[in-house]
C-alpha positions in Angstrom: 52.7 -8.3 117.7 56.0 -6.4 116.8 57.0 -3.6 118.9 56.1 0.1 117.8 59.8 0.5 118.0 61.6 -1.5 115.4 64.9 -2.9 116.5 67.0 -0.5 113.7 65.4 2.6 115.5 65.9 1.2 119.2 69.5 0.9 118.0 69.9 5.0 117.4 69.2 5.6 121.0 72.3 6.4 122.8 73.5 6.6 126.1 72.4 9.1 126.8 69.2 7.6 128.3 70.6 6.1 131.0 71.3 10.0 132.5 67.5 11.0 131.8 66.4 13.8 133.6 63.0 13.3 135.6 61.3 14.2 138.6 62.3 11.6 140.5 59.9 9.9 143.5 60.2 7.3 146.3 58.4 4.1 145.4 54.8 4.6 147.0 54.0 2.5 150.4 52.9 -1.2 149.7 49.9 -1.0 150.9 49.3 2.2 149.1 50.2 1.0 145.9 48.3 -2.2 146.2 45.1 -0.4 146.9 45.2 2.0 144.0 45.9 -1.0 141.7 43.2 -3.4 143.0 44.2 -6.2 140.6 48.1 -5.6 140.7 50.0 -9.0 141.0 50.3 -9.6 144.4 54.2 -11.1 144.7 55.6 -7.8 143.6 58.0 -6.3 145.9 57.8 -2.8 145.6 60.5 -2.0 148.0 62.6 -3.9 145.8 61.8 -1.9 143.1 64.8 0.4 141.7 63.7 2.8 139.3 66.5 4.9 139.1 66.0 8.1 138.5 62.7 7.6 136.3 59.8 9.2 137.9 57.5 7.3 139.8 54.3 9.1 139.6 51.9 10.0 136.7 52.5 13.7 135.3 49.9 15.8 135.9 47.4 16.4 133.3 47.8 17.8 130.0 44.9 20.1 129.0 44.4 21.6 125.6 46.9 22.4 123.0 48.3 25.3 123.3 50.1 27.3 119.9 52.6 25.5 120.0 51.1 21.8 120.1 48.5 22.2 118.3 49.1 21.4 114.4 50.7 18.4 116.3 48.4 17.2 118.4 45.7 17.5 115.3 48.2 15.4 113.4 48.5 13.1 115.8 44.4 12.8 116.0 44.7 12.0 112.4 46.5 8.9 112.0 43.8 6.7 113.4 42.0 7.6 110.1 45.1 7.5 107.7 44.9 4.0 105.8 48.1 2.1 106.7 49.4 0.5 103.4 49.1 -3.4 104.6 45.3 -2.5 104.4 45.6 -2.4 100.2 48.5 -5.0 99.9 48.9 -7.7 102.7 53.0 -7.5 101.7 53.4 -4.0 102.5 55.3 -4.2 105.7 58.4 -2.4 105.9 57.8 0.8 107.5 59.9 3.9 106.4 61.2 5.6 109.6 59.8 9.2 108.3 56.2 7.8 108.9 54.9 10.5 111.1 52.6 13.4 111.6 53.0 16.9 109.3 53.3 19.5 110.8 54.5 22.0 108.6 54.9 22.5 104.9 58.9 21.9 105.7 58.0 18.1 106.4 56.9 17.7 102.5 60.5 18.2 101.8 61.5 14.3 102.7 57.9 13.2 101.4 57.8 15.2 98.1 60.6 17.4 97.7 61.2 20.8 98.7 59.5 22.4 95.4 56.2 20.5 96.8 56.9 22.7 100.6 56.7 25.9 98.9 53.6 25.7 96.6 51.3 29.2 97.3 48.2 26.5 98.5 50.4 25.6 101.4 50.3 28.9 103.1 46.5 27.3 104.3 48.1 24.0 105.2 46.5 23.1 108.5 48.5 19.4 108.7 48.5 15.7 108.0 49.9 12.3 108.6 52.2 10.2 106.4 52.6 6.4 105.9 55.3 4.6 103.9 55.7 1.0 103.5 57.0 -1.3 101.1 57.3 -5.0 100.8 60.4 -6.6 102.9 63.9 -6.0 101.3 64.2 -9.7 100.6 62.0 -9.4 98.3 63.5 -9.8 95.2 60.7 -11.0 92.4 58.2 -8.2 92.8 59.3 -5.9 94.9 56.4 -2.9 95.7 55.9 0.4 97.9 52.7 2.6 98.5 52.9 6.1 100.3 49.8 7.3 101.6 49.3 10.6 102.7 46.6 13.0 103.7 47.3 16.7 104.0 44.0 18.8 105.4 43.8 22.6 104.0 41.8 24.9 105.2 39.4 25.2 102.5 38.1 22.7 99.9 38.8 25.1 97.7 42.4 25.6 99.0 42.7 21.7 99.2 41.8 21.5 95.2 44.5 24.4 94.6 46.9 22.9 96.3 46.4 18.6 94.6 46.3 20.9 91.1 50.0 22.6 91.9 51.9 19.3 93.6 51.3 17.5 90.6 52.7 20.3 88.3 55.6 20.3 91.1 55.4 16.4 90.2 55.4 16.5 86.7 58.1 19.0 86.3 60.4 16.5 88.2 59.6 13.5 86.6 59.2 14.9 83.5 55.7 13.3 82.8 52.5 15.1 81.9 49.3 15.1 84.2 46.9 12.7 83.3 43.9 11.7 85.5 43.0 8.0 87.0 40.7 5.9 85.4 37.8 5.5 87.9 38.3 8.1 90.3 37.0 11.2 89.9 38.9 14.9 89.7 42.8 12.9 90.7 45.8 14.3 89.3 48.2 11.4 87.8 51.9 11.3 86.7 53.2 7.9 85.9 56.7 7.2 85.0 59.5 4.4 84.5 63.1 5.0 85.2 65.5 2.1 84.4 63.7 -0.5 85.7 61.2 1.2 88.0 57.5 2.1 87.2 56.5 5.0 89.8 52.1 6.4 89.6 52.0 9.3 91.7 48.4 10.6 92.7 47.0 13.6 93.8 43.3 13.5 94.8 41.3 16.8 96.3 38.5 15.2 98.9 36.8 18.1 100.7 39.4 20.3 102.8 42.2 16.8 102.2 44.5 16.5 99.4 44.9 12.4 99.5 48.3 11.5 98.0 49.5 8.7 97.0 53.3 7.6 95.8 53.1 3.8 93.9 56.1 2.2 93.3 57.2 -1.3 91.2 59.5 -2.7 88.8 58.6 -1.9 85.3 57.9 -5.2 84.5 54.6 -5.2 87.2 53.8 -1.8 86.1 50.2 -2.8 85.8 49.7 -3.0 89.3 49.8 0.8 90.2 46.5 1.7 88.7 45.3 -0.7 91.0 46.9 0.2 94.2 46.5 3.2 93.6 42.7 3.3 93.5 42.0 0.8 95.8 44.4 3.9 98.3 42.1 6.1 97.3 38.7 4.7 97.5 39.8 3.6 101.2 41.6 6.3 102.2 38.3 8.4 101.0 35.9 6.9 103.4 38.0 6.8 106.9 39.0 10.2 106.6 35.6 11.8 106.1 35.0 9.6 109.9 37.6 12.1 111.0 36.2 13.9 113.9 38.7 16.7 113.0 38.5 19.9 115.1 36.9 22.5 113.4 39.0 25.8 112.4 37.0 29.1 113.4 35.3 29.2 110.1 34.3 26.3 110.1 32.9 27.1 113.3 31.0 30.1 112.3 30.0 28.3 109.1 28.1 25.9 111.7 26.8 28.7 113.6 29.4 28.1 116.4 29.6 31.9 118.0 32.5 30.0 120.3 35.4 30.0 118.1 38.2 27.9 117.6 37.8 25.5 120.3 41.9 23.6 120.8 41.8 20.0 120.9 42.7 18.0 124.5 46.7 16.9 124.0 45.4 13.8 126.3 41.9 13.2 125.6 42.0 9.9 127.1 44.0 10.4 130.0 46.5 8.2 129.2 49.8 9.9 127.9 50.2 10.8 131.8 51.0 7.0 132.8 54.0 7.0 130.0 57.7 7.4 131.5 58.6 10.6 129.7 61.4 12.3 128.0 62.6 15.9 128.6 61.9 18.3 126.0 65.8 18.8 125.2 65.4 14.7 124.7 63.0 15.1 122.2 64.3 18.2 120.1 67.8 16.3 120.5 66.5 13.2 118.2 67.1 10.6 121.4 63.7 8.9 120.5 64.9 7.2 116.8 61.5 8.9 115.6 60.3 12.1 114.3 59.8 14.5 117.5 56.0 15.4 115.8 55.6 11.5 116.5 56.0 11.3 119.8 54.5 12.2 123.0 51.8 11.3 121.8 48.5 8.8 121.7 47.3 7.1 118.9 44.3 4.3 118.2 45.6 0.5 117.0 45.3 1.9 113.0 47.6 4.7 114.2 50.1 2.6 115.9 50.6 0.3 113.1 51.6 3.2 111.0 54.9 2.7 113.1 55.0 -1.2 113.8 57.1 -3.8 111.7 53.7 -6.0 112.1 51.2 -3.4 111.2 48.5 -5.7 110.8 49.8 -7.4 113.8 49.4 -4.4 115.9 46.3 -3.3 114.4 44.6 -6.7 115.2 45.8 -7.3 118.5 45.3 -4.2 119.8 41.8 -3.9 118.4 41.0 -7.2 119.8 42.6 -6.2 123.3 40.2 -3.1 123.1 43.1 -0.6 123.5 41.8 1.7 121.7 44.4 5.3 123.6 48.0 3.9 123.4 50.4 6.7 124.9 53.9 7.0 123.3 56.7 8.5 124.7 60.0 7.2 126.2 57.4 4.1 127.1 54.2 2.9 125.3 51.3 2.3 127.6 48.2 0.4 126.4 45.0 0.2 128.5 42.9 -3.5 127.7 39.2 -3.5 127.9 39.9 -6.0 131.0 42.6 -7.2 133.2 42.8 -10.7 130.7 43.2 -8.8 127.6 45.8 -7.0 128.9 47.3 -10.1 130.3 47.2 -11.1 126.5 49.4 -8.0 125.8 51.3 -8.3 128.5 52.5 -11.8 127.0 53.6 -11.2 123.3 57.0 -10.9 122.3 58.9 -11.2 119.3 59.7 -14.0 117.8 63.3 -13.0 117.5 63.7 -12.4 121.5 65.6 -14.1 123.9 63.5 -14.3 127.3 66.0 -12.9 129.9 65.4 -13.1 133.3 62.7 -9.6 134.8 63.6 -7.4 136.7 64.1 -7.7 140.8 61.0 -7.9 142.7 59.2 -7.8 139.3 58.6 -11.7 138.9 55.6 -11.4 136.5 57.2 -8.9 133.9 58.1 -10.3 130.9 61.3 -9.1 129.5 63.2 -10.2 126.5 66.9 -9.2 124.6 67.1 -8.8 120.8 70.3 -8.8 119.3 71.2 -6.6 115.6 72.1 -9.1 113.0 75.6 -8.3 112.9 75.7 -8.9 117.0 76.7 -5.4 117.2 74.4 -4.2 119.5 71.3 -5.6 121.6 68.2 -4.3 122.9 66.1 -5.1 126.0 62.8 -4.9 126.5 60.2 -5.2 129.5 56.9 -5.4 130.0 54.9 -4.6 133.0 51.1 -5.5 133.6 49.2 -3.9 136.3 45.3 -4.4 136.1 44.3 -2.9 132.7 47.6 -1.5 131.8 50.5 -2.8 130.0 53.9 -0.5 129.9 56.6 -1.4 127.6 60.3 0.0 127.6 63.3 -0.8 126.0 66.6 0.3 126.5 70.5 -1.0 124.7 71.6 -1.2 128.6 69.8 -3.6 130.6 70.3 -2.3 133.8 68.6 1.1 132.6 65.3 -0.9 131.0 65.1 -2.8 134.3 65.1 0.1 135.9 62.4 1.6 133.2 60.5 -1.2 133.9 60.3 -0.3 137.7 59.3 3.3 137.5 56.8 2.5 134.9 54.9 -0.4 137.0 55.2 2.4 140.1 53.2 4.4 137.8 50.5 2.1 136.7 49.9 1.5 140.3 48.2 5.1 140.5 46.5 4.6 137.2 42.8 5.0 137.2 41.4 0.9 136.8 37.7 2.2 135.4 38.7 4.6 132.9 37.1 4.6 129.5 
């Protein structure tokens, strides 16, 4: 299993890292720490331990979205539902590094353009997820790239406005009429070849979702797009109607809910508290080589992959390890069904690292360097097991993911063994 990070995103975090502001903590007493983690490995010195100035304790909980988080948090719900390309073409694995949550009609911009951000149906744009991938850039014979999107209005009928006017936003640019796709129902198609590129952009209205989808080949495959393209949209059909979305206030009274808008949990699962964080000036400042609407944030094995450079790697592994809450923030934080899966987690590495030595007093961590292919610049990488729970950091300095690795195992210590 690839890491959620891929090494070309690791590579845009800066220095800044290392000077992360936190709240700080003593390493708990041994015998504390060893009975709040039943299962912990028993050679670790925790007095050794030097986490720096990463905190050492979990955060306290989150509770529910408040204005602010919400649209995100929603978005972030989504992606466990949001087909992740690999699932219609095995060879789609290169992730695009705008794959994210949306948040606002301004993150159609980069997907669409920014005629598709201003449509009138977008005014009742509750949010969405976004996946890009395309086969691997050394592919050279039959080179391919799906963009699967899902936005969620709040109306069906605002959802059907809005599919009808992105493809007249599409159409206009690529000069191509709208057409519709053999086999699927009420989709909006625009299909086009420029130079040697063959591109089928879909639009599909599915009850308060527009599904999108972006198909690309050379011109001389062309005939695959149809194909993709409906096979996108048949999946991505089914798993989001198993979205347990959170219903608007309408909705709500529609059911006969006299409660209102009820805001979703930001940590449902209780286990974004376990994950070393970043500060919110960290976040807005781009430190995390992702989208901000990405992060802080926990996602199911399908909505990891959306993120991994082994997306069906990650999907299957963590799936099989029963980790079904992963927390992202500064760390990732996976919680097995039992101690041995998570041993199994624990143990996987890339198979371009270079095992380096762990941390001090953290004999059992498995920690590994990665090099850019131009030797320009390395990253390191820990993991850290403690019962259930696997943390994983990474850092360009290794002095700064030992001490990641530290403060994140000083965490797990505290975390709660018979969660669900």
């Amino acid at each position: 299993m690839k890491r959620w990070y891929p090494l070309a995103a690791a590579a845009a975090v800066t220095a800044s890292m290392l000077a992360a502001c936190s709240t700080g903590g003593e390493p708990a007493p041994e015998s504390s720490a060893a009975s709040s983690a039943g299962s912990a490995e028993p050679t670790v010195d925790l007095a050794a331990l030097d986490p720096g100035a990463y905190p050492t304790e979990p955060r306290a909980p989150f509770g529910v979205a408040d204005d602010s988080q919400l649209v995100q948090v929603e978005s972030q719900r989504m992606a466990q539902f949001i087909v992740v390309p690999f699932e219609v073409d095995p060879d789609l694995t290169f992730p695009d590094k705008t794959n994210a949550p949306i948040t606002s009609r301004s993150n159609l911009v980069p997907h669409i353009s920014a005629d598709a951000a201003t449509i009138p149906a977008n005014d009742a744009l509750l949010g969405g997820f976004s996946s890009l991938f395309t086969t691997a850039p050394t592919e050279r014979d039959n080179p391919r790239g799906l963009h699967n999107m899902v936005l969620r209005y709040e109306t069906a009928a605002d959802a059907r406005a809005a599919a009808q006017q992105l493809a007249q936003v599409s159409a206009r640019q690529q000069n191509s009429p709208v057409t519709g796709l053999p086999g699927v129902e009420g989709t909006y198609a625009i299909e086009t070849t420029r130079n040697d590129k063959s591109y089928l952009t879909t639009y599909t209205p599915h009850g308060v979702y527009v599904i999108y989808e972006f198909a690309s080949s050379l011109a001389a495959h062309s005939d695959q797009l149809e194909p993709m393209a409906r096979k996108a949209i048949t999946l991505q059909s089914a798993l989001i109607d198993q979205f347990p979305r959170t219903p608007t206030a309408a909705e709500n009274a529609a059911r006969g809910n006299g409660e209102g808008f009820q805001p979703p949990k930001m940590d449902e699962n209780s286990i974004l508290i376990y994950a070393l964080p970043y500060t919110d000036t960290e976040m807005e400042n781009g430190i995390t080589g992702r989208p901000q609407q990405s992060m802080r944030a926990v996602y199911g094995p399908r909505g990891l992959s959306h993120f991994s450079t082994d997306p069906a790697g990650t999907f299957n592994d963590l799936r099989a390890a029963g980790s079904t809450a992963n927390a992202i923030e500064r760390s990732i934080v996976y919680r097995a069904d039992t101690e041995e899966q998570a041993a199994t987690l624990a143990a996987t590495s890339d198979a371009a690292d270079q095992k380096i030595d762990a941390p001090p007093g953290l004999p059992a961590a498995n920690c590994s360097a990665q090099s850019s292919a131009d030797g320009k610049y390395t990253i390191y990488h820990c993991k850290v097991q403690v019962g259930r729970y696997v943390g994983e950091v990474q850092s360009p300095n290794k002095t700064d993911a030992y001490q990641q690795a530290a403060a994140q195992y000083l965490i797990l210590t505290k975390a709660d063994q018979n969660a669900k």
